[in-house]
C-alpha positions in Angstrom: 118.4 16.3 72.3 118.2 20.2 72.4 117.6 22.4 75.3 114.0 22.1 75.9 114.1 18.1 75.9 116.5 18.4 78.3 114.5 21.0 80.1 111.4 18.6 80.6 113.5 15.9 81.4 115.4 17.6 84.1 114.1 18.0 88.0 111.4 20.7 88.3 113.4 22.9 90.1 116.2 22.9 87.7 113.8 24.3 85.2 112.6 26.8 87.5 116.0 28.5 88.1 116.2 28.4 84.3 113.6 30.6 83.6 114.3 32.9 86.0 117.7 33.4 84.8 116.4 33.9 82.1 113.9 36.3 83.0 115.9 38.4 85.0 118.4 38.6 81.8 115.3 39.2 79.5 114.5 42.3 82.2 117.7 43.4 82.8 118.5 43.9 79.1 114.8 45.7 78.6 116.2 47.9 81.8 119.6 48.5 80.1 117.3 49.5 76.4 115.3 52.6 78.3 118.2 53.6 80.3 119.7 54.4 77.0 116.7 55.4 75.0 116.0 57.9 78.6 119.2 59.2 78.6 119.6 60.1 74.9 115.7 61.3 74.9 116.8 63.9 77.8 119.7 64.9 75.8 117.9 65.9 73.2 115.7 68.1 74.5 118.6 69.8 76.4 120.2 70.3 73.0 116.6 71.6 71.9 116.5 73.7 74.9 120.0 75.3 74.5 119.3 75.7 70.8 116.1 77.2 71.4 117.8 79.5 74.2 120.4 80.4 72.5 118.1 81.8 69.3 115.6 83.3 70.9 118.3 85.5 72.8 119.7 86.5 69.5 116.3 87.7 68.5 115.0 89.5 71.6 118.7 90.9 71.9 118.2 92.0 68.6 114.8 93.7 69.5 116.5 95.6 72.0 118.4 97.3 70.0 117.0 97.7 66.9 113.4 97.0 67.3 111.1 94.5 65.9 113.1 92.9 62.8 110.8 92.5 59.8 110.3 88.4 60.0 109.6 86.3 63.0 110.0 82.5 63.6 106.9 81.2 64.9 107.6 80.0 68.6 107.0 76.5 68.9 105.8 74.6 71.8 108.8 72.9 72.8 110.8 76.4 72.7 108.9 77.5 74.9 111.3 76.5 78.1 114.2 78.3 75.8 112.4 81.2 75.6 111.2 81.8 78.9 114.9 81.8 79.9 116.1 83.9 77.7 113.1 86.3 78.5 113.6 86.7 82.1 117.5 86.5 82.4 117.5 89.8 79.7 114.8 91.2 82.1 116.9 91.1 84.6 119.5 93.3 83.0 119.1 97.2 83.9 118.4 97.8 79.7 115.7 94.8 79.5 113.4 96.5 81.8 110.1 97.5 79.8 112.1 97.2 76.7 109.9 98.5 73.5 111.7 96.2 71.4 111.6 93.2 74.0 107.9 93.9 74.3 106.5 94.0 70.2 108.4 90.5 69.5 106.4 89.1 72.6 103.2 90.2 71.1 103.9 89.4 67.8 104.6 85.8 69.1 101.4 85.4 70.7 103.4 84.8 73.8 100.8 85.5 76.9 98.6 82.9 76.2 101.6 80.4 75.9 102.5 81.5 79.4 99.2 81.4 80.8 98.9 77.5 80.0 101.9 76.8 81.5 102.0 78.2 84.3 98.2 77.0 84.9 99.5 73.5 84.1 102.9 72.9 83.4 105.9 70.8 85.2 106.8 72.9 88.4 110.1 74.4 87.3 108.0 75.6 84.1 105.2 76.8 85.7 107.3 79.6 88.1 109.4 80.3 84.6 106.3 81.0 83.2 104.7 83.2 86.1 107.7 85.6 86.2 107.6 86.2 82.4 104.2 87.0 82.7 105.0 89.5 85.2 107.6 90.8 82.7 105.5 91.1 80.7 102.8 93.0 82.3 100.0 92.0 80.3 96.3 93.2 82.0 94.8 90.4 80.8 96.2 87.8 82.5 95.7 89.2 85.6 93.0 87.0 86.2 94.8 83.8 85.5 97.3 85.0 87.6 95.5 85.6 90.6 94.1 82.3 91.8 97.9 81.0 92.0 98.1 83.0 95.1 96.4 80.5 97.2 98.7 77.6 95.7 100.0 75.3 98.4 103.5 75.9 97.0 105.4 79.0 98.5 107.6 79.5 95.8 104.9 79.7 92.9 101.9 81.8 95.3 105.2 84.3 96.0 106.3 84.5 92.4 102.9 85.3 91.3 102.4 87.7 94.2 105.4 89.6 92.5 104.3 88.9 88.9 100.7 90.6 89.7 102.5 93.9 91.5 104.5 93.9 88.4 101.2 94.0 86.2 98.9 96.2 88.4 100.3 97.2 91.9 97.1 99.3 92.6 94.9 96.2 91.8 97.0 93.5 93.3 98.1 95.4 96.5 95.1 94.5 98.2 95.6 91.1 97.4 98.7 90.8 98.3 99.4 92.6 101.4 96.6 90.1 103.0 99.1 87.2 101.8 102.5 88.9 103.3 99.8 88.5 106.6 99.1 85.7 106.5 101.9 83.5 104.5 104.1 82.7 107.2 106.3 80.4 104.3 106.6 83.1 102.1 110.8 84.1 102.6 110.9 87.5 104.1 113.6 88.7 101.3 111.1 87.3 98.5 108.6 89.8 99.9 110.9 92.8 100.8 112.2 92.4 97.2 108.4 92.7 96.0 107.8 95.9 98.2 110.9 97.4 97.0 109.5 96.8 93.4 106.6 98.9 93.9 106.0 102.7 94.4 105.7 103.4 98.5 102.5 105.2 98.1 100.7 102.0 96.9 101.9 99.7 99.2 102.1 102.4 102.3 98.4 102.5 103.2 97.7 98.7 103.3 100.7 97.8 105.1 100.0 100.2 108.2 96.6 98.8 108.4 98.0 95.2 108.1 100.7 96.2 110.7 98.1 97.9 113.4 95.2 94.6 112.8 98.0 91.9 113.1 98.3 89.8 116.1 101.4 90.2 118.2 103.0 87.3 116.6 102.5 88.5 112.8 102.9 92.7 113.6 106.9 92.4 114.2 107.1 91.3 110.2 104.5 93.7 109.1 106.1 96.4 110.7 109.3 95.5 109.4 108.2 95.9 105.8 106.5 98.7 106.2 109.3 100.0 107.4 111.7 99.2 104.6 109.1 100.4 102.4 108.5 103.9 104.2 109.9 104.7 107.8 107.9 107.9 107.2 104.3 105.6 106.9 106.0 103.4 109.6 106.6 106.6 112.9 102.7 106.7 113.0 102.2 102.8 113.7 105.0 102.2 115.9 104.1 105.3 117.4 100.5 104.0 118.2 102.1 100.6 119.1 104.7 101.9 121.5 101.6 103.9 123.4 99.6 100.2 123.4 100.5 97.2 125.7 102.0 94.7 123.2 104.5 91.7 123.0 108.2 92.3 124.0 109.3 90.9 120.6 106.8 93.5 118.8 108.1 96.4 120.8 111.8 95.3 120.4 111.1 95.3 116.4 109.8 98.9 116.6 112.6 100.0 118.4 114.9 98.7 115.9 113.1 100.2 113.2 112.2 103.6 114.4 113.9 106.3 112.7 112.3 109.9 114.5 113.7 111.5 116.8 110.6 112.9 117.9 109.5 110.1 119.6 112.2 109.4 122.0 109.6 110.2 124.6 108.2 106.3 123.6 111.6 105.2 123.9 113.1 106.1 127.7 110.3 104.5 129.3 111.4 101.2 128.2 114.9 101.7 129.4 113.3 100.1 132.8 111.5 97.3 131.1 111.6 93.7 132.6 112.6 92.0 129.6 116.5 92.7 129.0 116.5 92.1 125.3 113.6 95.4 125.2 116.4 98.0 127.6 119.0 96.8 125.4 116.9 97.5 122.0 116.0 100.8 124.2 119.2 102.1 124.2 120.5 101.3 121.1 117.4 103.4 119.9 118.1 106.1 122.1 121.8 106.5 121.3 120.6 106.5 117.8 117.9 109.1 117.5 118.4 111.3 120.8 121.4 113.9 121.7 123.7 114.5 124.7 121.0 115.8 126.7 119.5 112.0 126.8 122.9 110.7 128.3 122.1 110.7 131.9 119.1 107.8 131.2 121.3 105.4 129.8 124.1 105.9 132.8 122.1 103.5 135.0 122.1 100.5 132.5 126.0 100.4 132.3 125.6 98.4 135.2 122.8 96.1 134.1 122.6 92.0 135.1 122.9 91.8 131.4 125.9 92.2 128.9 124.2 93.3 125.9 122.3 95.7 127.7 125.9 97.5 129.4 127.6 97.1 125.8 124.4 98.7 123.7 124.4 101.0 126.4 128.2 101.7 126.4 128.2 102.2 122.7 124.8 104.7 122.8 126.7 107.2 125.0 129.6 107.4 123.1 127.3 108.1 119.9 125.5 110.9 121.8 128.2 112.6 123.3 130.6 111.8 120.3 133.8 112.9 122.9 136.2 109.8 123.8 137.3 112.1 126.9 133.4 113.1 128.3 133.0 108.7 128.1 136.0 108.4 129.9 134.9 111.3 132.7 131.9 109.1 132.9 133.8 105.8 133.3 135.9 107.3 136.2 132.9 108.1 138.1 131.1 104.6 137.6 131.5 102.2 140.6 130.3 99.4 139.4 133.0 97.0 138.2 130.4 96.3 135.3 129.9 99.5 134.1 133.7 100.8 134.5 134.8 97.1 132.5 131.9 98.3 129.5 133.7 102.0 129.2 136.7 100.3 128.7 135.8 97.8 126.7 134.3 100.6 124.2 137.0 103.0 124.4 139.0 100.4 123.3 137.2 99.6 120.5 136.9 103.3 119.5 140.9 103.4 119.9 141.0 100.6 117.5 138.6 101.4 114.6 140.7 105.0 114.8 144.4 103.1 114.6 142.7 101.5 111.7 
């Protein structure tokens, strides 16, 4: 009698736990099968990637130095992953930039419209890869296929091809762009200071003081802070304007920190007095930073303020404008409010310190 007589002749549920032992062996084996033929599939195209890497490094390395060489592998679709890294990591070195050499070899390789259709369609990790090397590469005419990727959902690929269309046109994108810092509240403000910094001041000037002076209270503070990374020059006017205007306390306190002329101290002693303590103590850092010794006497009645960082800030601002350990100490021996004698002291010692060290 073999196995499938006895099968039939034994209790229905005894068959029934036979074939689903042997079922889940059946699947379990299958399972085991792809988890192999998976693993080594990945591992090949990681070997294909590195070799791919690895080659097309040599070559554009060799551009760089020596120009286009006289023969050219064609660039094959699944070297295309390889050869946008090798592209942007040697764009990233100080000689890579614009390179001639660099350049020819990515023409010659037909390698914009590779780009294009992957970063229009590609796996995610492939699709910013591709975005940045277009913006290394600078070609006009994918401008256009660039642009639409601006309003993608993702932060990371709408700020990478913010950057890759300032790279390509700055005059053209800016007022594309700038509209986007504005109104991107998940685009990472380094990713966006490093795009500014990327591009000439007077391009990016203009539209950021008119993004900075239309913004609401609760976007100005990061428009002003860009514009003034990009030009504290283009920024006095704004925060000038702003100062003179009734606005949030976080927006005033984010001019004061920025404000760099001295010229416009007059904005700045009013607000020595203002309710909010964070907005005195911003006050007087900005007044120890852009006045002189002459502005000493409005800063003598914060020493005693309700608030800490307002006496310390204010502490630290008279002893930049007078710049004389022994005048701070004149004035500490004057004070007396227990607070403001404490602050002195506390900022003397400091002083004492930093000079022992």
């Amino acid at each position: 009698m073999n196995v499938f007589d006895l099968l039939y002749s034994s209790d229905p549920r005894v068959v029934f736990a036979f074939w689903v032992g042997l079922s889940m062996t059946v699947a379990s084996l299958v399972l085991f099968v792809a988890v192999l033929v998976l693993r080594r599939l990945a591992q090949r195209r990681e070997r294909q990637h590195q070799q791919a890497v690895a080659r097309w490094r040599a070559l554009l390395e060799d551009a760089m130095r020596d120009g286009l060489p006289a023969r050219l592998p064609l660039l094959l679709e699944y070297e295309m992953t390889g050869f946008m890294e090798a592209w942007n990591a040697l764009h990233e070195l100080p000689q890579g930039v614009d390179n001639l050499g660099m350049h020819q070899l990515a023409w010659e390789v037909g390698l914009a419209p590779k780009l294009e259709k992957i970063a229009s369609s590609g796996r995610f990790h492939d699709r910013v890869m591709a975005i940045i090397a277009l913006g290394h590469l600078r070609s006009v005419s994918s401008f256009s296929r660039i642009e639409p990727l601006l309003d993608d959902p993702s932060p990371i690929v709408s700020i990478s091809a913010a950057r890759a269309l300032m790279r390509i046109d700055a005059a053209r994108a800016v007022e594309r762009v700038v509209p986007q810092i504005e109104a991107r509240q998940d685009w990472v403000d380094g990713g966006v200071a490093q795009i500014l910094s990327e591009t000439d001041a007077e391009v990016v000037q203009g539209p950021l003081s008119g993004a900075a002076l239309r913004a609401n209270d609760e976007v100005a503070p990061r428009m002003v802070r860009f514009l003034a990374g990009v030009s504290p020059q283009a920024a006095a006017p704004v925060i000038r304007r702003i100062l003179s205007e009734p606005h949030d306390e976080h927006l005033v306190s984010t001019c004061l920190q920025v404000m760099t002329e001295a010229a416009d101290r007059d904005k700045v002693r009013p607000l020595l007095a203002h309710p909010r303590w964070h907005v005195r103590m911003h006050a007087a850092a900005a007044l120890g930073r852009l006045g002189n010794a002459r502005d000493a006497e409005a800063l003598l009645p914060l020493l005693g303020d309700t608030q800490w960082w307002v006496r310390y800030r204010s502490a630290q601002a008279l002893q930049h404008l007078l710049g004389d350990d022994e005048a701070l100490a004149r004035i500490r021996e004057r004070q007396q409010d227990r607070y403001a004698r404490d602050i002195l002291t506390q900022v003397l010692a400091e002083q004492h310190l930093q000079v022992a060290a």
